[in-house]
C-alpha positions as CSV (number, residue, x, y, z in Angstrom):
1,X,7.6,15.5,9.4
2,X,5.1,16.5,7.0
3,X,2.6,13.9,5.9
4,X,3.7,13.3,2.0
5,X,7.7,12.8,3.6
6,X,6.7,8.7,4.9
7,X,4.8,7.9,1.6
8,X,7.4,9.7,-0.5
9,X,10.0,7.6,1.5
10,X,8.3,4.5,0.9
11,X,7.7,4.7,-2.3
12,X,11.8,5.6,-3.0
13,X,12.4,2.1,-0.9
14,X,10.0,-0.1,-2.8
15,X,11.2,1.2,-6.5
16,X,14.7,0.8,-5.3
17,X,13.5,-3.2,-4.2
18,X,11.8,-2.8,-8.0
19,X,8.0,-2.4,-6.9
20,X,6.6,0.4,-9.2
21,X,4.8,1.4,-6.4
22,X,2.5,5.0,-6.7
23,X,1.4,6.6,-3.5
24,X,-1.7,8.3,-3.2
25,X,-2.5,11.2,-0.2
26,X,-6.0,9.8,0.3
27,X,-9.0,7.5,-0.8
28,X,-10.0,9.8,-3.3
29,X,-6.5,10.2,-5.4
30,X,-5.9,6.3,-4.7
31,X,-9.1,5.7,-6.4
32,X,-8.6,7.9,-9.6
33,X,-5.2,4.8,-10.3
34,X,-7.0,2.3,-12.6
35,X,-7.1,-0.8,-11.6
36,X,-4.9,-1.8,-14.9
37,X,-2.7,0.7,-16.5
38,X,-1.6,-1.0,-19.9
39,X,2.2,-0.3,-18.9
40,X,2.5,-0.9,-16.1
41,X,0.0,-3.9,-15.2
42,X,-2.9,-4.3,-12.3
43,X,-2.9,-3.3,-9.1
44,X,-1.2,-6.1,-7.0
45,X,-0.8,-4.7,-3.5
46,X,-2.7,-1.8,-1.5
47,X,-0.8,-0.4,1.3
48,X,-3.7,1.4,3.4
49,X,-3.2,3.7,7.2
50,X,-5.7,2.7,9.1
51,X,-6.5,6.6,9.8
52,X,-7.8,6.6,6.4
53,X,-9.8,3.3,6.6
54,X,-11.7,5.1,9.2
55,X,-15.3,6.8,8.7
56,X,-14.5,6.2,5.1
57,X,-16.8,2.4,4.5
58,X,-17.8,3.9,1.3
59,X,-14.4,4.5,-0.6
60,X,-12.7,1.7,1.5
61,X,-15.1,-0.4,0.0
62,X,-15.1,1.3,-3.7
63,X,-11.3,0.9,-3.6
64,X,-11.1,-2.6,-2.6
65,X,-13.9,-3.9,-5.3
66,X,-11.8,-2.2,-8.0
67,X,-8.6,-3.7,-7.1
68,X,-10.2,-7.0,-5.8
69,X,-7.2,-9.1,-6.7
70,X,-4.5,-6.9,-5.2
71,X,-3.7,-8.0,-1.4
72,X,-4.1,-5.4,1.6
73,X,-1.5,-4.7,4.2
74,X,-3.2,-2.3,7.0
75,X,-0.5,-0.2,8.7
76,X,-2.6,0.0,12.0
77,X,-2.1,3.1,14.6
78,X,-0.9,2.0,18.5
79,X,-3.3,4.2,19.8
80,X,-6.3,3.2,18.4
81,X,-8.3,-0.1,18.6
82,X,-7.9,-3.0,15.4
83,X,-10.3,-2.0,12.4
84,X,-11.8,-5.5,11.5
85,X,-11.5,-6.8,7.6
86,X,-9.9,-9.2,5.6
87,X,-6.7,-8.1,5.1
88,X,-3.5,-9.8,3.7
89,X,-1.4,-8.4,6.2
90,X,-2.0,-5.8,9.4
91,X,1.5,-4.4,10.8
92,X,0.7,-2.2,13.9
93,X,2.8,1.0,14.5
94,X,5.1,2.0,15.4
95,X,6.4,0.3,12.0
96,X,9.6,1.9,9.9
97,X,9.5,2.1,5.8
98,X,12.4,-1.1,6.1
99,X,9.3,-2.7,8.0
100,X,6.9,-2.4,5.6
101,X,8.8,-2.7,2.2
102,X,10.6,-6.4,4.2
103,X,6.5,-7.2,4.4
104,X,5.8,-6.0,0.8
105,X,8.3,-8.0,-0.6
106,X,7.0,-11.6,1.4
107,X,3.7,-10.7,0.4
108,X,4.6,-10.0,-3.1
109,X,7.9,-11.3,-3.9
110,X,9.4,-10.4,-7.3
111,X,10.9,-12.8,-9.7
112,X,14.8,-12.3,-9.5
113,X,14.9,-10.8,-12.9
114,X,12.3,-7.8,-12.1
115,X,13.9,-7.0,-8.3
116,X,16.5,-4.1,-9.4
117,X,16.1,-0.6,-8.8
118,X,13.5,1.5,-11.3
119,X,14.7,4.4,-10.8
């Protein structure tokens, strides 16, 4: 399955919950979001694969002091070992996209009134 296939997956499953979640292919793209978008509000949750965390202190640490409110759930690999920080939440794989929306929603639940599909 070709890398963009999870991410675009996820993304479908937490609009459909009513996240507007945006998915971004790497540290780079994720940090040209601004941290508030005047429609659409701040940044409240980063969902971050630990294979990009790695080697990458610089934008990890860029990305997280512009979105410094927003909580972090670390999708960690099964083959690797645990990458330290202070994260909200750490799932470790293997992990499905019901997994991880089921943690985005107890991490950031939505009012009843905003949790219908956006799409």
């Amino acid at each position: 399955m070709a890398a963009q296939w999870p991410r675009a997956l996820l993304r479908a499953a937490l609009r459909q919950e009513g996240y507007d979640a945006l998915g971004a292919r790497d540290l780079g793209e994720a940090l040209s979001y601004p941290e508030v978008e005047e429609k659409r509000g701040p940044v409240r949750l980063l969902i971050l694969d630990q294979d990009l965390l790695r080697g990458n202190d610089e934008l990890v640490a860029e990305l997280l002091g512009r979105h410094h409110d927003a909580l972090t759930l670390v999708l960690e690999s099964a083959f690797h070992p645990s990458i330290s920080g202070a994260w909200s939440q750490v799932l470790r794989h293997p992990v499905t996209i019901a997994d991880i929306s089921k943690t985005t929603q107890e991490l950031l639940p939505l009012p009843s009134e905003a949790a219908h599909p956006l799409d």
